[in-house]
C-alpha positions as MATLAB code, in Angstrom:
seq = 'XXXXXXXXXXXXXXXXXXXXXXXXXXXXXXXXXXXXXXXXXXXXXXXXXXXXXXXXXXXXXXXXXXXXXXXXXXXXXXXXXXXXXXXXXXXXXXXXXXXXXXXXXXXXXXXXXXXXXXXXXXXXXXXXXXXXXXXXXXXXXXXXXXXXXXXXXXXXXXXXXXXXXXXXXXXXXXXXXXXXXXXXXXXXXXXXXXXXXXXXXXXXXXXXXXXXXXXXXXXXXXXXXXXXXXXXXXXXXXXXXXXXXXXXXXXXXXXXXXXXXXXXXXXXXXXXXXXXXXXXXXXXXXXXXXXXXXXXXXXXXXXXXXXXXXXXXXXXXXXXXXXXXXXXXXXXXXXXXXXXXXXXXXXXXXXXXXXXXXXXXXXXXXXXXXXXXXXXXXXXXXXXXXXXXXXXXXXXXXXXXXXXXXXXXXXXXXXXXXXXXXXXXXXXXXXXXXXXXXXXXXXXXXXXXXXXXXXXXXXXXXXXXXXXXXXXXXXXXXXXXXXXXXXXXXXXXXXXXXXXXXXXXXXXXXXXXXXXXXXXXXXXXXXXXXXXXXXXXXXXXXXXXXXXXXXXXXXXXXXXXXXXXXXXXXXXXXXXXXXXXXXXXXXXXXXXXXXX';
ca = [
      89.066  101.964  113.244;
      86.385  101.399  115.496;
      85.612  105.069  116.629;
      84.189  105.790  113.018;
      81.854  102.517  113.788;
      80.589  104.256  116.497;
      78.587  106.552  114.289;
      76.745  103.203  113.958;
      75.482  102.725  117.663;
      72.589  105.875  117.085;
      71.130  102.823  114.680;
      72.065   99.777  117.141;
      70.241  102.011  119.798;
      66.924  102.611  117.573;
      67.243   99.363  116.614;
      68.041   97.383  120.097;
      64.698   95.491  120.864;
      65.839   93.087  117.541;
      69.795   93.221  118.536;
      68.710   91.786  121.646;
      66.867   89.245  120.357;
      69.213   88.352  117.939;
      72.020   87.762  120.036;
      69.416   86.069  122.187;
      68.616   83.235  119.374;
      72.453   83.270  118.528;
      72.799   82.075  121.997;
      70.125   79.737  121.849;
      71.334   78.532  118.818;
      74.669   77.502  119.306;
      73.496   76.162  123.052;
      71.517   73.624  121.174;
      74.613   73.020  119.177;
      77.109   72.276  122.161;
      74.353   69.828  123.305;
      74.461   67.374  120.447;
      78.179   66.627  120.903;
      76.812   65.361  124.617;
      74.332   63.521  123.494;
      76.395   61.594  120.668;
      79.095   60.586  123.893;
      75.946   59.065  125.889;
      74.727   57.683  123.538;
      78.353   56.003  122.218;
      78.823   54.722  126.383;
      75.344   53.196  126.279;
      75.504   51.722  122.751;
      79.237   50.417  124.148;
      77.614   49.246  127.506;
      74.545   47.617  125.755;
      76.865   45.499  123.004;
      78.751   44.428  125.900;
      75.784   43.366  127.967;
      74.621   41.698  124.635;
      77.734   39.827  123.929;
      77.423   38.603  127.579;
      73.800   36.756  126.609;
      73.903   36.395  122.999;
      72.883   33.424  123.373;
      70.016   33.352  126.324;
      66.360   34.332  126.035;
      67.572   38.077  126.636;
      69.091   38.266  124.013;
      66.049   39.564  122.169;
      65.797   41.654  124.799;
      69.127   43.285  124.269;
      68.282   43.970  120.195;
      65.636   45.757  121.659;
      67.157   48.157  123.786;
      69.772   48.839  121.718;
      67.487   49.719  118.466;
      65.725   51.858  120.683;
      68.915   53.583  122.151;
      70.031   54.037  118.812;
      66.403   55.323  117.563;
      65.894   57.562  120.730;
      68.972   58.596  120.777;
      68.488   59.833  116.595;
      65.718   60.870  117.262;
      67.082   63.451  119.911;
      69.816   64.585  117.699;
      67.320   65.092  114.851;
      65.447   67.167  117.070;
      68.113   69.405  118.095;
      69.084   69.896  114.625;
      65.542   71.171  113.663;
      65.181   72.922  116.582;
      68.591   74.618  116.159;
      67.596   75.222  112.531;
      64.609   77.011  113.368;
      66.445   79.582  115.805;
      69.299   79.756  113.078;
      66.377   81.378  111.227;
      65.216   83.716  113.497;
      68.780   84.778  114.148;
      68.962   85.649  110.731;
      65.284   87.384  110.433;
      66.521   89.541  113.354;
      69.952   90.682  112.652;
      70.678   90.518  108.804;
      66.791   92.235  108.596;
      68.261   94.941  111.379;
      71.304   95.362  108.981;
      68.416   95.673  106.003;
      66.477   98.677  107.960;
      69.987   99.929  108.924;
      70.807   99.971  105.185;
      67.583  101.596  104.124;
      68.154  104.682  106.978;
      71.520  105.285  106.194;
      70.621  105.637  102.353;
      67.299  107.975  103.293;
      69.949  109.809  105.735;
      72.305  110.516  102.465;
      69.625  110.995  100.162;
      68.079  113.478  102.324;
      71.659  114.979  102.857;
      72.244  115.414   98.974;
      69.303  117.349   98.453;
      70.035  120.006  101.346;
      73.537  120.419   99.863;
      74.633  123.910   97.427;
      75.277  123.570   93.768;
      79.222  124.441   95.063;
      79.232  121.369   96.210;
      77.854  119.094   93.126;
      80.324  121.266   90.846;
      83.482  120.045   92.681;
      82.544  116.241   93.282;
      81.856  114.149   91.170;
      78.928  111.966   90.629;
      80.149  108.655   90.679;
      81.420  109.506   93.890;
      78.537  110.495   95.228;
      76.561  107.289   93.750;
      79.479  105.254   95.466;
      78.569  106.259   98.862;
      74.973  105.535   98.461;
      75.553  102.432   96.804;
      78.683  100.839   97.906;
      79.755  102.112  101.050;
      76.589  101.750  102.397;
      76.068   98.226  101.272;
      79.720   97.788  103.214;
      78.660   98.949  106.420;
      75.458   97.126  106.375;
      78.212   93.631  106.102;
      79.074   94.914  109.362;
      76.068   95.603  111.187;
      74.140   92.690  109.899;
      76.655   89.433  108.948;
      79.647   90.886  110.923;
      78.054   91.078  114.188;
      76.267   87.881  113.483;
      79.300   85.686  113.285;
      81.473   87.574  115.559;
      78.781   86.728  118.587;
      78.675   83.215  117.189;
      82.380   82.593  117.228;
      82.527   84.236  120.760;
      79.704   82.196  122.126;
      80.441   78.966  120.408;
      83.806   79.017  121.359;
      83.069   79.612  125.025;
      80.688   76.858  125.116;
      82.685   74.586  123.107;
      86.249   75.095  125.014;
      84.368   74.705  128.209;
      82.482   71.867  127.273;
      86.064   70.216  126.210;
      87.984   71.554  129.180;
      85.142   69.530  131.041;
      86.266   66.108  129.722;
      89.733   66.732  129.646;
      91.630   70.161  129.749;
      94.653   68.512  128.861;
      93.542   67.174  125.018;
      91.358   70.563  124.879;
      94.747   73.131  125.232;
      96.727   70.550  122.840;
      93.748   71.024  120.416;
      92.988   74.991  121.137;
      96.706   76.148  120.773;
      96.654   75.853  116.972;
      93.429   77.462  116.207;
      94.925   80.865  116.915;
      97.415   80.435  114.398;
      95.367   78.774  112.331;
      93.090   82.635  112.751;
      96.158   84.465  111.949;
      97.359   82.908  108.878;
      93.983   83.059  107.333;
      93.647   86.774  108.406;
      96.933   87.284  106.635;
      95.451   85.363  103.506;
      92.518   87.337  103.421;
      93.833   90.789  103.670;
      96.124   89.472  100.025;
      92.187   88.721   98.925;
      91.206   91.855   99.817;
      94.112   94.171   98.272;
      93.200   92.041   95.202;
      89.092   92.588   95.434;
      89.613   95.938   95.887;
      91.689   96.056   92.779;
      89.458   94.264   90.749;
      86.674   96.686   91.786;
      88.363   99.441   90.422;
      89.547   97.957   87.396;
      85.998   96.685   87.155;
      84.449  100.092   87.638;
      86.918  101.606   85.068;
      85.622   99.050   82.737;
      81.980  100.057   83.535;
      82.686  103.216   82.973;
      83.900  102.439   79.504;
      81.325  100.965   78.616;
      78.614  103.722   79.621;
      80.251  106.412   78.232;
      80.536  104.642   74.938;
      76.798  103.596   74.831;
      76.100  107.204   75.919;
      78.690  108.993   72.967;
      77.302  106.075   70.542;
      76.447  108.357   68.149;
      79.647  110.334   68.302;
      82.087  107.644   68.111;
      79.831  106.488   64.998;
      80.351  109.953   63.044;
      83.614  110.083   63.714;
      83.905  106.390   62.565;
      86.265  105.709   65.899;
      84.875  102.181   66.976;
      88.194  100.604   66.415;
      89.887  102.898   68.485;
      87.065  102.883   71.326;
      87.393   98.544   71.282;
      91.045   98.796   71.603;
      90.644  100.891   74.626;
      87.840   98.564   75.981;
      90.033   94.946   75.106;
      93.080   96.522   77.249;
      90.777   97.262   80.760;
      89.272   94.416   79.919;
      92.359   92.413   79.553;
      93.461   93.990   82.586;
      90.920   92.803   84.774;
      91.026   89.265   83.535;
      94.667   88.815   84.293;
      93.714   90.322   87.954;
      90.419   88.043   88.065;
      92.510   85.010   87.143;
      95.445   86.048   89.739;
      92.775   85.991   92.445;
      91.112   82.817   91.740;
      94.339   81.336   92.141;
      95.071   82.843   95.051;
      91.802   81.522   96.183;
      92.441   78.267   94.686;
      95.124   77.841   97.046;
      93.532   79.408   99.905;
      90.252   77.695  100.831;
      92.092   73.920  100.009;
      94.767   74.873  102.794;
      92.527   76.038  105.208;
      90.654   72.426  104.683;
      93.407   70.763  105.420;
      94.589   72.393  108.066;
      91.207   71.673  109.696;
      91.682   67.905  108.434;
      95.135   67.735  110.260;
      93.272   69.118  113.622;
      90.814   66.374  113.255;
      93.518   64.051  112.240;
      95.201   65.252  115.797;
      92.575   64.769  117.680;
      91.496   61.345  116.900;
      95.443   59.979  117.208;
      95.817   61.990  120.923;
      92.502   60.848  121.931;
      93.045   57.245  120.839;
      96.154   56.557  122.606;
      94.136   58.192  125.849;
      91.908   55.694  124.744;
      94.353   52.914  124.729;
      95.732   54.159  128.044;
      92.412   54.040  129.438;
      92.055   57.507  130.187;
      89.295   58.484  127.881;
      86.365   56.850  125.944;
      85.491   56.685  122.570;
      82.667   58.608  123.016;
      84.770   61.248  124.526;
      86.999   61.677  121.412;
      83.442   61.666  119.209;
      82.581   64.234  121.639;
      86.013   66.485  120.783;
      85.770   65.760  117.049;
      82.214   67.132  117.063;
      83.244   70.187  119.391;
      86.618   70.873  117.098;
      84.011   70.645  113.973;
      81.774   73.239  115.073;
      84.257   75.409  115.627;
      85.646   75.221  112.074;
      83.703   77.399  110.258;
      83.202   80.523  112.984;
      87.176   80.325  113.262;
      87.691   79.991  109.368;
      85.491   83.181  109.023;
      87.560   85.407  111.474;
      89.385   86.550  108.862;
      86.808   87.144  106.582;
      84.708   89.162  109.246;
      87.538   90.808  110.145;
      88.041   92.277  106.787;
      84.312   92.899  106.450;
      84.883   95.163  110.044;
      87.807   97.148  108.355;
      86.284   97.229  104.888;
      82.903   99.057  106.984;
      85.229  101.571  108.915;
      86.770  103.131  105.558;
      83.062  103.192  103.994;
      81.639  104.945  107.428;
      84.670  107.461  107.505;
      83.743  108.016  104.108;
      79.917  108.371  105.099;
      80.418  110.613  107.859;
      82.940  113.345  106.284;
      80.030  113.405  103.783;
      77.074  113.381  105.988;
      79.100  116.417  108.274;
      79.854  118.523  105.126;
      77.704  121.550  105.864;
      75.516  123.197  102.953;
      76.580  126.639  102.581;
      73.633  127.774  101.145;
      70.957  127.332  104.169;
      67.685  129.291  105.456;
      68.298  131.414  108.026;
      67.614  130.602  111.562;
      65.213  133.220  111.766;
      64.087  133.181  107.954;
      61.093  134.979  106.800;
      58.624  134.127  104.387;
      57.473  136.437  101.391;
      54.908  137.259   98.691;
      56.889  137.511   95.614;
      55.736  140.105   93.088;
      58.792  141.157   90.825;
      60.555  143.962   92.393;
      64.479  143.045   92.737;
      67.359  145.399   93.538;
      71.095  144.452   93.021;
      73.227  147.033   94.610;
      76.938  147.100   94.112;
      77.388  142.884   93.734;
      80.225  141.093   93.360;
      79.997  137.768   92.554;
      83.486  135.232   92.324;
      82.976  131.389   91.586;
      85.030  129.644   94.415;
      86.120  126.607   92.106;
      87.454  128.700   89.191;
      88.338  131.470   90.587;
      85.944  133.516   87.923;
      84.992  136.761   88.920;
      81.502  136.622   87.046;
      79.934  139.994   88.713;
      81.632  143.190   89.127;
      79.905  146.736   90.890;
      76.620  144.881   89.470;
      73.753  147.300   90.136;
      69.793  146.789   88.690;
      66.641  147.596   89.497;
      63.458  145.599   88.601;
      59.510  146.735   89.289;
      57.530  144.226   89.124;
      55.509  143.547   85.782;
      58.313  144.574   83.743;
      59.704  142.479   80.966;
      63.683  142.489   81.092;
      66.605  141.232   78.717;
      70.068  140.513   79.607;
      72.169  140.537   76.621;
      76.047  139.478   76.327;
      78.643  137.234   74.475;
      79.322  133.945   76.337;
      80.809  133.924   79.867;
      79.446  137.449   80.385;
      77.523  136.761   83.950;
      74.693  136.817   82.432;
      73.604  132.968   83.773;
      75.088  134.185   87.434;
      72.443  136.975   87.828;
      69.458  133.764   87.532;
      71.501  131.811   90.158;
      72.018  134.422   92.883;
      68.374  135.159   92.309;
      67.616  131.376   92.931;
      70.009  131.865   95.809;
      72.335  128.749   94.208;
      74.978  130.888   95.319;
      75.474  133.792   97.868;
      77.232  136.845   97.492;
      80.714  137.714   97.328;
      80.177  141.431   98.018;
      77.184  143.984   98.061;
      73.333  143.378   98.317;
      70.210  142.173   96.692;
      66.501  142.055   97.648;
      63.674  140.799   96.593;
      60.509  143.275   97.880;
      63.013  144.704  100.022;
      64.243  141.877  101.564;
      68.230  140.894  101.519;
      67.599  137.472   99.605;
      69.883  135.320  102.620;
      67.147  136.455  105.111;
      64.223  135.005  103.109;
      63.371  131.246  103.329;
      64.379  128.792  100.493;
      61.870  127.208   99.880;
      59.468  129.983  100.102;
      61.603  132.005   97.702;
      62.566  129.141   95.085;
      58.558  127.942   95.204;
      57.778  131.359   93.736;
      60.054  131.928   90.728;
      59.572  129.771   87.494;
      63.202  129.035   86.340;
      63.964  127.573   82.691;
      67.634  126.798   81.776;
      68.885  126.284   78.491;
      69.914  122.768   79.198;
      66.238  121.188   80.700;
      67.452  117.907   82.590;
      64.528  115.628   81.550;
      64.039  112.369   84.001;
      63.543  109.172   82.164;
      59.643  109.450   82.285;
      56.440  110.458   80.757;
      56.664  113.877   79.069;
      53.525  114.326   80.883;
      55.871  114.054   84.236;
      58.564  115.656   82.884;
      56.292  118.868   82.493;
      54.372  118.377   86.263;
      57.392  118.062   87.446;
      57.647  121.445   89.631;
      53.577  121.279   90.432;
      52.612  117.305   90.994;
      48.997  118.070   91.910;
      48.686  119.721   87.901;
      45.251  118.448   85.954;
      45.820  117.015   82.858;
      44.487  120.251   81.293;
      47.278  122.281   82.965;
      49.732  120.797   81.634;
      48.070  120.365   78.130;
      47.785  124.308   78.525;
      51.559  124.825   79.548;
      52.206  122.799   76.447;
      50.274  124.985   74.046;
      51.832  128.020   75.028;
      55.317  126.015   74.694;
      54.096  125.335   70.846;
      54.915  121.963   71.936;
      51.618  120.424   72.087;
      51.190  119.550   68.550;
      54.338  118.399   68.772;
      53.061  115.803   71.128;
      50.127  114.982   69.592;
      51.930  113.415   66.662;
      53.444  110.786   69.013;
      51.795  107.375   69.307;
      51.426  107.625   73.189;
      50.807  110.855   73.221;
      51.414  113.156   76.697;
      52.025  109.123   78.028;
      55.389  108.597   75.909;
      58.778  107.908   78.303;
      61.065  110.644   76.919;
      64.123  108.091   77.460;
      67.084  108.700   79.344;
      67.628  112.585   79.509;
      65.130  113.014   77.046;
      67.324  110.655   74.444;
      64.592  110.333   72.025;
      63.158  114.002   71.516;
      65.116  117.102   69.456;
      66.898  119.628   71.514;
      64.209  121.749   70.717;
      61.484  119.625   72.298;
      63.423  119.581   75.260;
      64.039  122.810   75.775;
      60.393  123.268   75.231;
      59.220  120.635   77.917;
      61.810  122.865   80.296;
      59.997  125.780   79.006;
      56.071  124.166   79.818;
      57.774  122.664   83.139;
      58.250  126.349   84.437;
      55.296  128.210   82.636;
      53.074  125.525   84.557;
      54.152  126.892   88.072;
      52.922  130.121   86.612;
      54.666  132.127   89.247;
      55.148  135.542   89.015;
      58.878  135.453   88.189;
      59.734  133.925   85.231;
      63.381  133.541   84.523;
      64.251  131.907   81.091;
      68.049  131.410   80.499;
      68.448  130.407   76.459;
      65.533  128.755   77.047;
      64.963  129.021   73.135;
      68.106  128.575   71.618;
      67.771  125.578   70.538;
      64.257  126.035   68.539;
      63.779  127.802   64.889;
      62.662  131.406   64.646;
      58.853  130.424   63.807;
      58.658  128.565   66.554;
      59.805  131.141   68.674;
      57.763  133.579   67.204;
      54.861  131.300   67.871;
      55.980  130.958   71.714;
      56.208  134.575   72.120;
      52.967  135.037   70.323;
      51.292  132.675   72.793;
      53.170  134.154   75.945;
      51.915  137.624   75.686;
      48.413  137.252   77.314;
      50.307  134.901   79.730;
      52.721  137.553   81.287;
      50.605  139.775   81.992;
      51.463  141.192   86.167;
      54.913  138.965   86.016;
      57.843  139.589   86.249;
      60.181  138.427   83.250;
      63.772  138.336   82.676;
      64.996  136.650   79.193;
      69.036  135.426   79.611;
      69.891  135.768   76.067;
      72.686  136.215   73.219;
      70.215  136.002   70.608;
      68.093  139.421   69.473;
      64.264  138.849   69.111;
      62.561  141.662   67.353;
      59.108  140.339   68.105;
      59.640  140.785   72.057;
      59.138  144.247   73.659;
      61.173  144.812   76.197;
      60.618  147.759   78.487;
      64.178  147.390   79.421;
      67.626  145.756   78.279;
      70.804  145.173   79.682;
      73.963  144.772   77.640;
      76.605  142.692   80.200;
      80.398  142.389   79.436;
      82.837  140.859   82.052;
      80.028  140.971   84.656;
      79.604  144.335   84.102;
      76.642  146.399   82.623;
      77.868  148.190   79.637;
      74.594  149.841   78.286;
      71.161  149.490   79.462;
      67.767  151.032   78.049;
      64.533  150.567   75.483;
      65.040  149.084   72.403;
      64.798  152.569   70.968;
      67.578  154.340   72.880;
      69.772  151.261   72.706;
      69.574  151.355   69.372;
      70.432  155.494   68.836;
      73.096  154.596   70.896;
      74.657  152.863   68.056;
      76.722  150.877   71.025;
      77.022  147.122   70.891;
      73.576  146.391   71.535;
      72.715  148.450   67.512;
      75.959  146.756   66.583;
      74.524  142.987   67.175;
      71.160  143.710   66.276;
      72.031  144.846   62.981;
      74.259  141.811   63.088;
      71.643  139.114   63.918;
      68.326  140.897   62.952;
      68.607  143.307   60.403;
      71.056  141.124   58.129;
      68.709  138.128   58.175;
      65.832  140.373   57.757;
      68.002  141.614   54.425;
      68.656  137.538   53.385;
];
């Protein structure tokens, strides 16, 4: 259990100057606390001492005297305890400000450390987990470790310490009432370890049935619209009442279990006091102790209550942290496999791309999606890849973005085999545009700046216009300032495709890959885009992923695909004499409308 901890020391290391000093004012801390119990048996023999001096003059002129001495005992003596209390408080406080805050910046590099992990990691690798998962360890596993290196550690050094100090400060009065009130405690530890691992089997069931239930919910405020048209709300609150009847009858079966629990354990602790104060008051009888002695033990056995009620519970929090940081680190040492090369090299991108003889097979299907693909592009030229869904048409825009490597065969980009050419450098110079544009819960002017931060105003106005979006915009209250909503919630599928579209044209790079990037929009619009991208594509490279026919874009050439294979390629012209399946859709989609 432990050995996946020690992933944790590289953090207790950067971290040691406030370890140190925490377990410094923990020290401190409970020192001061040890020192009360003293002070209340000194100040029990002299109040004892004083009485019986006072009894002994009650009635003399020193008896005024004696009211005297013992107020002030008893004020001094208050006064002292008060004092230690406040002054115990204040290093309580620092304790805390130095080891639950260390657990804090722990918390806040270990989430940076998997945040920065997540982005260096291959699409692969998104595809096959899923994301609550992935939002678990960021979330909850790391908020589990931090119970460990902040609150864990805290009150595992202040049951060690306190315990030492307390056992020897009882052993120093008498060993023999401080191993009849020691032996016990252990078993006393034990059965409330047992007790909490039952809570913990239980919390951990809870959580899941609780994040079932959240999950529930989400998706059916997400599919709100869905389950509406297809008028299945009963059916939806059925499923909701039995998770959520589910974890009620587990929340109830754990509060009693708690019910039970945390009354036992107080009177378990009452029957050690109750122990304590018969033993030590037949030593009192038998003249072998004092009553400020047994004060003394009932203050020591007090204070070490609570750190030995919590073993249990730190204990748990200890094995609860282990599980999370195995779960951390198998993350954290899962290698991208999509990664610059050690000795990468940097390029000015200008078009010209060469697949020779490529094979492409998706690893978590099983899909070939490429077969013997060969293609040449120059730069400048305008390029089309038709083909019916599931074609490989989308694969040839994600090798390019090197989202994937190679299966088999070779392609370069100005001559350059694409896995010897630096990510970023290569990725910062193409202009990508999916069908599907993920839009972030912001300002559409964000949404578009999105690739280029350091865009003007006017720049992304201008990316707009040659979307046709911008007078699309203009009608909205807020204008380029109105939050899109969650994934782009409350704008058409059109709109969003066409903030994708402006989000790419903005980096104006000279590739331009556009994946169904108009699908979604009507054919004036798309005549207007095309219209408006003419002057704009001038010296780039462009390839259009398509199943749709545009007879208002000129292609120099196109490439018909068919199980990852090129079938025909060629103008529009000789495509077209071929009478192949390239004349065969566009008489299908262009010809017949143009009939209608």
């Amino acid at each position: 259990m432990l050995k996946h901890l020690s992933s944790l020391n590289k953090y207790f290391v950067k971290y040691r100057g406030r370890l140190v000093l925490g377990l410094f004012f923990v020290t401190i801390a409970n020192l001061l606390a040890v020192v009360g119990p003293v002070i209340v048996r000194m100040l029990l023999y002299d109040m004892q001492s004083n009485i019986n001096s006072y009894r002994l003059v009650a009635n003399s002129s020193l008896s005024s005297m004696m009211q005297e001495i013992i107020y002030s005992t008893v004020l001094y003596g208050g006064l002292a305890l008060l004092g230690l209390a406040l002054l115990r408080g204040v290093f309580m406080f620092l304790m805390r400000q130095t080891l639950i805050v260390m657990s804090r910046y722990i918390e806040y590099d270990q989430k940076k450390e998997i945040y920065d992990h997540y982005q260096q990691l291959d699409w692969h690798f998104f595809k096959t987990h899923f994301t609550g998962d992935l939002m678990n360890r960021i979330s909850e596993d790391v908020s589990r470790v931090r119970m460990y290196t902040g609150p864990s550690i805290m009150y595992a050094t202040n049951l060690t310490v306190l315990t030492i100090m307390c056992v020897w400060g009882m052993a120093r009065v008498d060993y023999v009432l401080t191993l009849m009130v020691i032996v016990p405690l252990p078993l006393l530890a034990l059965t409330i370890y047992y007790v909490n691992s039952i809570i913990h089997r239980k919390t951990e069931k809870i959580q899941a049935q609780l994040s079932s239930l959240t999950s529930t919910a989400q998706e059916s405020y997400s599919g709100i619209r869905m389950i509406k048209s297809f008028v299945q709300e009963p059916t939806q609150l059925r499923v909701f009442n039995r998770a959520s009847e589910a974890y009620r009858k587990s929340a109830i079966n754990l509060s009693f279990t708690e019910a039970v629990y945390f009354p036992s354990m107080n009177l378990f602790i009452g029957l050690s006091m109750l122990f304590t104060i018969v033993v030590g008051g037949y030593l009192v009888l038998q003249g072998n102790a004092s009553i400020g002695n047994i004060a003394e033990f009932v203050i020591y056995i007090n204070l070490l209550m609570f750190p030995i009620s919590s073993i249990g519970w730190t204990a748990s929090m200890v094995q609860r942290a282990a599980v999370s940081q195995q779960r951390i680190d198998e993350f954290l040492h899962t290698p991208s496999a999509i990664q610059s090369a050690s000795h990468a090299t940097s390029i000015v991108l200008q078009g010209n791309i060469s697949f020779q003889q490529v094979h492409f097979t998706y690893q978590h299907t099983g899909i070939q999606a490429l077969k013997d693909f060969s293609l040449s592009i120059r730069q400048g030229e305008q390029i089309a890849v038709i083909g019916k869904t599931g074609s490989g048409k989308s694969t040839l825009a994600h090798l390019l973005l090197r989202m994937y490597d190679l299966s088999q065969g070779s392609l370069t980009v100005e001559g350059v085999a694409i896995s010897a050419i630096d990510l970023n450098n290569l990725r910062t110079q193409i202009a990508y545009a999916p069908q599907e544009a993920f839009l972030f819960s912001d300002t559409i002017f964000n949404n578009i700046s999105f690739g280029k931060s350091e865009a003007t105003p006017e720049e992304v106005k201008q990316a707009a216009i040659l979307a046709d979006l911008d007078k699309d915009i203009s009608q909205l209250e807020r204008g380029y300032d109105t939050v899109v909503g969650e994934r782009g919630v409350m704008l058409s599928g059109g709109q969003k495709q066409r903030i994708g579209l402006a989000r790419a044209l903005l980096k104006n790079s000279p590739l331009l890959l556009l994946d169904e990037t108009l699908s979604a929009v009507d054919t004036q619009t798309e005549k207007n885009i095309l219209s408006n991208l003419k002057p704009y594509l001038i010296d780039k490279t462009l390839i259009v992923i398509t199943h749709r026919i545009s007879p208002d874009w000129n292609f120099d050439k196109i490439i018909v695909m068919e199980d990852g294979q090129i079938i025909e390629q060629g103008s529009h012209e000789q495509l077209f004499k071929l009478n192949g399946q390239y004349a065969q859709l566009y008489k299908q989609q262009v010809l017949s409308n143009q009939e209608g």
